[in-house]
PLY file of the C-alpha trace (Angstrom):
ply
format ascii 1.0
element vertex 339
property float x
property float y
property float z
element edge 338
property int vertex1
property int vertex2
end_header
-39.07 -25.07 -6.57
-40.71 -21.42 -4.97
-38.41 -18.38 -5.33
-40.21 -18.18 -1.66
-38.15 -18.86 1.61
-39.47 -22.45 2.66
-40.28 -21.37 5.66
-41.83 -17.34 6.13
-43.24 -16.15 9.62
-44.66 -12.50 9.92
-45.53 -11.02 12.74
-47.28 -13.80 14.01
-49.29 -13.93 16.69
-51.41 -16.27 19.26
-53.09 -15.72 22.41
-55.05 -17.81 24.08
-57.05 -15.67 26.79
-54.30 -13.04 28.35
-51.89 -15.40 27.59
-49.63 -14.27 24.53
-48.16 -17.81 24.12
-46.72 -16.32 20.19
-45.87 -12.63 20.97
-44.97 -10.69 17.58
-42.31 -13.02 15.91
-40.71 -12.91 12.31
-38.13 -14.94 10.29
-37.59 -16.80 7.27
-35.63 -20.08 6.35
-34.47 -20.48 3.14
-34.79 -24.02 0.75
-32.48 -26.57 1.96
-31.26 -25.86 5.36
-31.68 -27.05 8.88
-32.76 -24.36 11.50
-32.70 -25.27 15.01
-36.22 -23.49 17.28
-34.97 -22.80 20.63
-36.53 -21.89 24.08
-37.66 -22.61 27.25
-40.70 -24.73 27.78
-43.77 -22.56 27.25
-41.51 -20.10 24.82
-44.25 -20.50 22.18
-41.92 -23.08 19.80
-44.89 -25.57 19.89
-47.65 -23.11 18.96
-45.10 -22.04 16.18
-44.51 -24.85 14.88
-48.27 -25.81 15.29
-49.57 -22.97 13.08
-46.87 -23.85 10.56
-48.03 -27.42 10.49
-51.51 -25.75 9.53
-53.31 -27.49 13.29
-53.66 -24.15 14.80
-54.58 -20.24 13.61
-52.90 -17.15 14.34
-54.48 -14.37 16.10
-52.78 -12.00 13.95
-50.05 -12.01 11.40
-48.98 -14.58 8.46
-47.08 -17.84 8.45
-46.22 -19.27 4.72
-45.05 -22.43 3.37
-42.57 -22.12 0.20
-45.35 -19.15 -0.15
-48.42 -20.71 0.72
-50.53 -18.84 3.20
-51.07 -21.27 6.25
-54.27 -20.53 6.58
-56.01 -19.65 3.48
-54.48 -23.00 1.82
-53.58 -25.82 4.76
-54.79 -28.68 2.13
-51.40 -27.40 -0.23
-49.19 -26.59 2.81
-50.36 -30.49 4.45
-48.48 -32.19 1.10
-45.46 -29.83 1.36
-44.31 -30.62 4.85
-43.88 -33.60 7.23
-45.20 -33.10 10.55
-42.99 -34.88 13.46
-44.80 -33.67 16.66
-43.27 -34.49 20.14
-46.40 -36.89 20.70
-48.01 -39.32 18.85
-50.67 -41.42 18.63
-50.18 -45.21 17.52
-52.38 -48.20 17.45
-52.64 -51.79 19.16
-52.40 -54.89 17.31
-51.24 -52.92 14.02
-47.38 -53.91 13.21
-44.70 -50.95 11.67
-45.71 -51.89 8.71
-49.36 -52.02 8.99
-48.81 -48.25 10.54
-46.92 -46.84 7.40
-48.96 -49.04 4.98
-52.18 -47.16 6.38
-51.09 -44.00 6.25
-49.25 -44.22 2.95
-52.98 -44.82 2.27
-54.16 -41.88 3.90
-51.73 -40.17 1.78
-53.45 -41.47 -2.02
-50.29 -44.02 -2.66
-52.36 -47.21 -4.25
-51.01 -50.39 -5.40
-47.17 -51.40 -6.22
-46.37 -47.47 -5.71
-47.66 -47.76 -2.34
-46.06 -50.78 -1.47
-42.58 -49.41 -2.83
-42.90 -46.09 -1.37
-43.87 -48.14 2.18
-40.60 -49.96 1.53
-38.55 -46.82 0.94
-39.03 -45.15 3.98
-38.52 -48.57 6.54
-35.03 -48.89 4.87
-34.58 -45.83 4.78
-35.51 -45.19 8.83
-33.95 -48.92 9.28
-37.43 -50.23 10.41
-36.94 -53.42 7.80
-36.26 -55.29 10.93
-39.19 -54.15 12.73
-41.98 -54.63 10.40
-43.74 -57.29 12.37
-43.38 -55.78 15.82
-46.94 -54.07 17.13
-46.69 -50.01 16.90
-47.23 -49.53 20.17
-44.43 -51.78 21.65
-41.46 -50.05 20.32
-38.56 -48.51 22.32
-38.61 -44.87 22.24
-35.59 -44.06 19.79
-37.64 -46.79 17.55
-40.85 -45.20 17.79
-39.26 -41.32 17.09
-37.63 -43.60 13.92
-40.86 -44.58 13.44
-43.01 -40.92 13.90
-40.33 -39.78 11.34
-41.05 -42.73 8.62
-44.79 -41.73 8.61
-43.63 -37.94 7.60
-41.82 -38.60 5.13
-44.31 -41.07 2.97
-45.20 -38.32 0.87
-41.70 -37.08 0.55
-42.63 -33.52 1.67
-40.11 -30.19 0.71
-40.25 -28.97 4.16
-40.05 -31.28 7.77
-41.22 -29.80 10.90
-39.76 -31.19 13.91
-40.97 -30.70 17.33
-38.47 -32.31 20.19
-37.49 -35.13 18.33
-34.57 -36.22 20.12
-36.15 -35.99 23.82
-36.26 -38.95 25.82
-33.47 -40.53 23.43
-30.78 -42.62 24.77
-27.39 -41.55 23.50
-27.28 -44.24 20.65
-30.95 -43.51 19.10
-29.75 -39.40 19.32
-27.15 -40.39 17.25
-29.14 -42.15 14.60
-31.68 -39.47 14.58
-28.70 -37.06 13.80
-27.48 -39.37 10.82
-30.86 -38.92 9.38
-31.32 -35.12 9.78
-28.09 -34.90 8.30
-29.35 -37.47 4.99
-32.42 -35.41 4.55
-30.39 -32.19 4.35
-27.62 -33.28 2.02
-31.02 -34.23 -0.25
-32.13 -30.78 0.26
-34.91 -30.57 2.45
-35.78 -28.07 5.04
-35.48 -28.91 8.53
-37.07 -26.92 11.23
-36.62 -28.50 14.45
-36.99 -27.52 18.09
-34.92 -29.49 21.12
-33.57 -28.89 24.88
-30.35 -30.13 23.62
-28.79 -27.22 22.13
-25.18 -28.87 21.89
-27.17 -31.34 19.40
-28.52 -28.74 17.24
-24.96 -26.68 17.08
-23.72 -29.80 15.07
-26.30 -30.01 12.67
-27.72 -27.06 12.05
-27.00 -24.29 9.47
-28.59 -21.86 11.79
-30.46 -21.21 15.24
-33.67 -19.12 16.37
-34.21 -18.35 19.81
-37.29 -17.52 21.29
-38.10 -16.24 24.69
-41.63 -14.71 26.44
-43.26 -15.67 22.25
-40.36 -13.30 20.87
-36.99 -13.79 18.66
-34.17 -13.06 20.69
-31.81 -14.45 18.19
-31.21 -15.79 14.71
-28.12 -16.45 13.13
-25.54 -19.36 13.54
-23.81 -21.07 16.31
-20.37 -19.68 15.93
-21.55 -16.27 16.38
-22.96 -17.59 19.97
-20.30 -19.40 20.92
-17.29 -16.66 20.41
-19.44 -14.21 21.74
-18.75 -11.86 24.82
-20.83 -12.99 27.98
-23.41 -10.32 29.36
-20.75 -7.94 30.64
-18.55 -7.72 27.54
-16.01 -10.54 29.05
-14.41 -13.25 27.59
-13.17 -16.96 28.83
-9.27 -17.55 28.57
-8.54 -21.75 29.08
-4.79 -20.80 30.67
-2.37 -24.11 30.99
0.95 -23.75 32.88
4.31 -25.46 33.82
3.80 -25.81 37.89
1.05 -25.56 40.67
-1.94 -25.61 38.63
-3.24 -23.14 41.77
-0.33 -20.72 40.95
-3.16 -18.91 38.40
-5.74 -18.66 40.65
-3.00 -17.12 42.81
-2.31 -15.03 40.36
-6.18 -13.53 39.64
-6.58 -12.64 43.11
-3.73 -10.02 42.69
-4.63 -8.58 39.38
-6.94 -6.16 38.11
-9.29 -6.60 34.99
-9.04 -10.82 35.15
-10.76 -13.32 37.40
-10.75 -16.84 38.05
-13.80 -19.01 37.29
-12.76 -22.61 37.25
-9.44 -25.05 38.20
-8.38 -27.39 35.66
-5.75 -30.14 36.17
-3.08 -27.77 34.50
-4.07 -24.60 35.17
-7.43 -23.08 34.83
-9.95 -20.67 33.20
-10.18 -16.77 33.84
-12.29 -14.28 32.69
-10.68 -10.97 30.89
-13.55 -8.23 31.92
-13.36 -7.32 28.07
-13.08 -8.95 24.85
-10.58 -6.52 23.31
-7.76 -8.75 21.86
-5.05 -6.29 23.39
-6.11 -6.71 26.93
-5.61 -10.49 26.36
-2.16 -10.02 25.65
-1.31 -7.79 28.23
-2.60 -10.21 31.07
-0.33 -13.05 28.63
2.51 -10.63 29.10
1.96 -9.62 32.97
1.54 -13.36 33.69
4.59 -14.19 32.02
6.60 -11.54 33.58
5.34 -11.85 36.92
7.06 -16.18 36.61
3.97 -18.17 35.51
5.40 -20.48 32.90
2.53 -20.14 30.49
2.19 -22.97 28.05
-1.62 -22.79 26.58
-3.24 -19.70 26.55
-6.59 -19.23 24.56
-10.20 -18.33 24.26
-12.79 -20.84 24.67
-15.75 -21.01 23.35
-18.99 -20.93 25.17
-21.22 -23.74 24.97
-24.91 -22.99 23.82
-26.38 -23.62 27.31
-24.32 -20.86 27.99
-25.09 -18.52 25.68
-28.55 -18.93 25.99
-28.56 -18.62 29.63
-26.55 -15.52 29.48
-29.10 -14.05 26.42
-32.02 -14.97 28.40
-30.41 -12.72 31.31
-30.08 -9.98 28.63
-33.38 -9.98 27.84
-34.62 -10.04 31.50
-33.03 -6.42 31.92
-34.25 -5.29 28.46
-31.31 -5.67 26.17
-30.98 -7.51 22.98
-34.13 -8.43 21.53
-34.89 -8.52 17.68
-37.30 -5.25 17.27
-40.24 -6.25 15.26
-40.78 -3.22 13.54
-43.39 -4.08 10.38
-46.76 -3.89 10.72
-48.87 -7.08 11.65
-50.51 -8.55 8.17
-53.69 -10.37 9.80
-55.98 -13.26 7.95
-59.00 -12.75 5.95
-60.82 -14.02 8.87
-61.25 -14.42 13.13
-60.31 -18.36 13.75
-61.77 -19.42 16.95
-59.55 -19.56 19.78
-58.82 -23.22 19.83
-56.93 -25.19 22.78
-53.63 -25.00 22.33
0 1
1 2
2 3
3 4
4 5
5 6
6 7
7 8
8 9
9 10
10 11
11 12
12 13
13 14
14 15
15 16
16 17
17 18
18 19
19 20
20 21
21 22
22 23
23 24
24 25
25 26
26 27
27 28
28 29
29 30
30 31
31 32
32 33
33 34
34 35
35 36
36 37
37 38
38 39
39 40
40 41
41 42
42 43
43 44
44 45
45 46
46 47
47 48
48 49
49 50
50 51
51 52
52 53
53 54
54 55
55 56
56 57
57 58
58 59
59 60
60 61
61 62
62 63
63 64
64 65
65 66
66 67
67 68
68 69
69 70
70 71
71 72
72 73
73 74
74 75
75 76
76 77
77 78
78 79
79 80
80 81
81 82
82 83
83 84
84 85
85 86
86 87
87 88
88 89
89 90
90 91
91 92
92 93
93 94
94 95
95 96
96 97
97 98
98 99
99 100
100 101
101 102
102 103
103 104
104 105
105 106
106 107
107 108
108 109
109 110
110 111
111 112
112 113
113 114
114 115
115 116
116 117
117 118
118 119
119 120
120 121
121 122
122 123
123 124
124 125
125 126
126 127
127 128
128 129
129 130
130 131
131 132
132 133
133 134
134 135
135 136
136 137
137 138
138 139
139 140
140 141
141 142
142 143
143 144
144 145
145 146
146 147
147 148
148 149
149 150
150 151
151 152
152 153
153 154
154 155
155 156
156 157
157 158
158 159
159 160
160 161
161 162
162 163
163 164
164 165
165 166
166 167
167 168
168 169
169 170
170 171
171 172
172 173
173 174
174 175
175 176
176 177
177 178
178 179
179 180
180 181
181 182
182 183
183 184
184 185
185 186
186 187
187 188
188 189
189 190
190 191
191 192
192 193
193 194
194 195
195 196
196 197
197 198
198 199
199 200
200 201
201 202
202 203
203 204
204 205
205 206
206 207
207 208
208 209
209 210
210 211
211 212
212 213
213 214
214 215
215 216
216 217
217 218
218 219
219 220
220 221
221 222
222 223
223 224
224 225
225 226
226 227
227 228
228 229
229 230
230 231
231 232
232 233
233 234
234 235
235 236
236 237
237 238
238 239
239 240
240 241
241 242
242 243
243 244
244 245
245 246
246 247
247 248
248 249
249 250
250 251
251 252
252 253
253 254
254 255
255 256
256 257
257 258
258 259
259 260
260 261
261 262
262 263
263 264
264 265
265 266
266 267
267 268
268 269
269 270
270 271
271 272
272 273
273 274
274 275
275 276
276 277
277 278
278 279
279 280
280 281
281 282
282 283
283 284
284 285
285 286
286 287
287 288
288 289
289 290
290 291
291 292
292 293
293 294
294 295
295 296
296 297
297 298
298 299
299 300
300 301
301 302
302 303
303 304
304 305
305 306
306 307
307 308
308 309
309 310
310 311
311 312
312 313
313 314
314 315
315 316
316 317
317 318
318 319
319 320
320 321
321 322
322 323
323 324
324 325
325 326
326 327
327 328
328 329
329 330
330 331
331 332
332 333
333 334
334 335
335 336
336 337
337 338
């Protein structure tokens, strides 16, 4: 295996006109982990992920497959990763197993290996069942099961995954997650983008934000979750003995706390910092002042959240990952093709 990351993005750039749809980014994912892509629609994860899967060019800048330059070499980087794109196109009258068989074709698998390898990845996706139904007449869950069987016929290092789980009913998203999950334990590299950030918390080693075609964050989903919202406060989840509205009650009164939410035994406040000492005094002041306190503890953000609340960040200039290298371009000018 490379001593390169599996993934390695340098100040990478695309515009398309005055648009700057990939605005300066840079990150690298090392061999065997999953890496969630997140943003909002027309963030620039597609184009990413695009140029990665060697079907679009930079402006400016170098993306690299377990060290293979994009661009110079997309024939190596094309049989080192699988390419699961949010659309796909299928065929009438061709069966699931017509589908793989063709492309395990397209792919230079010939004879018995082809038919074994075919037969690998349907058991593997659990399309045995489906082999004789037409492409084009599967569910949706069945048809992302089946968009992931086709990238994997060549059993590539690293999978690129671009919304997978959208449009999946809660059964199919769970499946999908089983197999992410497989594939990493066998130690590929997952890089996958999705709206449903509570999803990739679970099963990824790490996320990467992007906002406006720029990292706004990269690191894992603890660090997200226990961190301070975008004034420096943190969420206390406060259960007592009593009138649940006895702590609301009690936050109008008091300085430095405020109450954001009832719950059926109490409620949550907000402490205006996340020092661990101003927690306990408003413990101790609530306690004194007859609130019989019987849960009192941080929560932890969701991702929604914290994304919502780093996307404000960034909107009044705070927080972003500097880029500070200098842009490494490609030997050549690509034309500016549609996005």
């Amino acid at each position: 295996m490379s001593t390169a990351p599996a993934i390695r993005v340098n100040n990478l750039y695309r515009y398309f006109g005055q648009l700057k749809a990939v605005n300066g980014i840079s990150f690298e994912i090392p061999h065997g982990s999953v890496c969630g892509f997140v943003g909002a629609n027309g963030a620039g994860k597609t184009t990413t992920m695009r140029i990665l899967a060697s079907l679009d060019y930079p402006t400016m800048g170098v993306a690299e497959i377990c060290g293979i330059n994009v661009v110079h070499h997309p024939e190596e980087v094309r049989r080192l990763i699988g390419w699961m794109p949010d659309h796909f196109g299928n065929y009438e009258h061709m069966t699931v197993v017509e589908y793989l068989d063709f492309y395990a074709r397209a792919f230079g698998y010939s004879g018995k290996e082809r038919k074994t390898r075919v037969q690998e990845v349907m058991e593997f996706t659990d399309l045995v069942p489906l082999a004789d139904r037409f492409s084009n007449k599967l569910s949706k869950g069945m048809t992302q099961r089946l968009c992931l069987g086709r990238s994997l016929l060549h059993d590539p290092q690293v999978l690129i995954m671009d919304e997978p789980a959208a449009g999946l009913d809660p059964k199919a998203r769970v499946e999908l997650k089983h197999l992410i999950r497989v594939l990493a334990q066998e130690g590929k590299t997952i890089f996958i983008s999705s709206h449903i950030l509570s999803e990739l918390g679970e099963m990824c080693d790490s996320l990467l934000f992007v906002n406006g075609g720029r990292i706004v964050h990269h690191g894992d989903s603890e660090s997200l979750k226990l961190g301070t919202d975008s004034n420096g406060g943190m969420l206390y989840d406060v259960q007592i003995i009593g009138d649940p509205q006895a702590v609301s009650d009690w936050c109008v009164v008091n300085p430095h706390v405020e109450f954001v939410e009832s719950r059926k035994q109490g409620g949550r406040i907000r402490i205006e910092t996340s020092e661990p000492e101003r927690a306990a005094e408003i413990l101790a002041r609530m306690v004194k002042d007859g609130l019989k306190v019987v849960e009192f503890h941080k929560e932890q953000r969701n991702l929604e959240d914290a994304f919502i609340d780093m996307l404000g960040r960034i909107d009044r200039g705070e927080g972003a990952i500097p880029t500070d290298t200098k842009p490494e371009q490609p030997a050549f000018t690509p034309p500016d093709l549609p996005n």
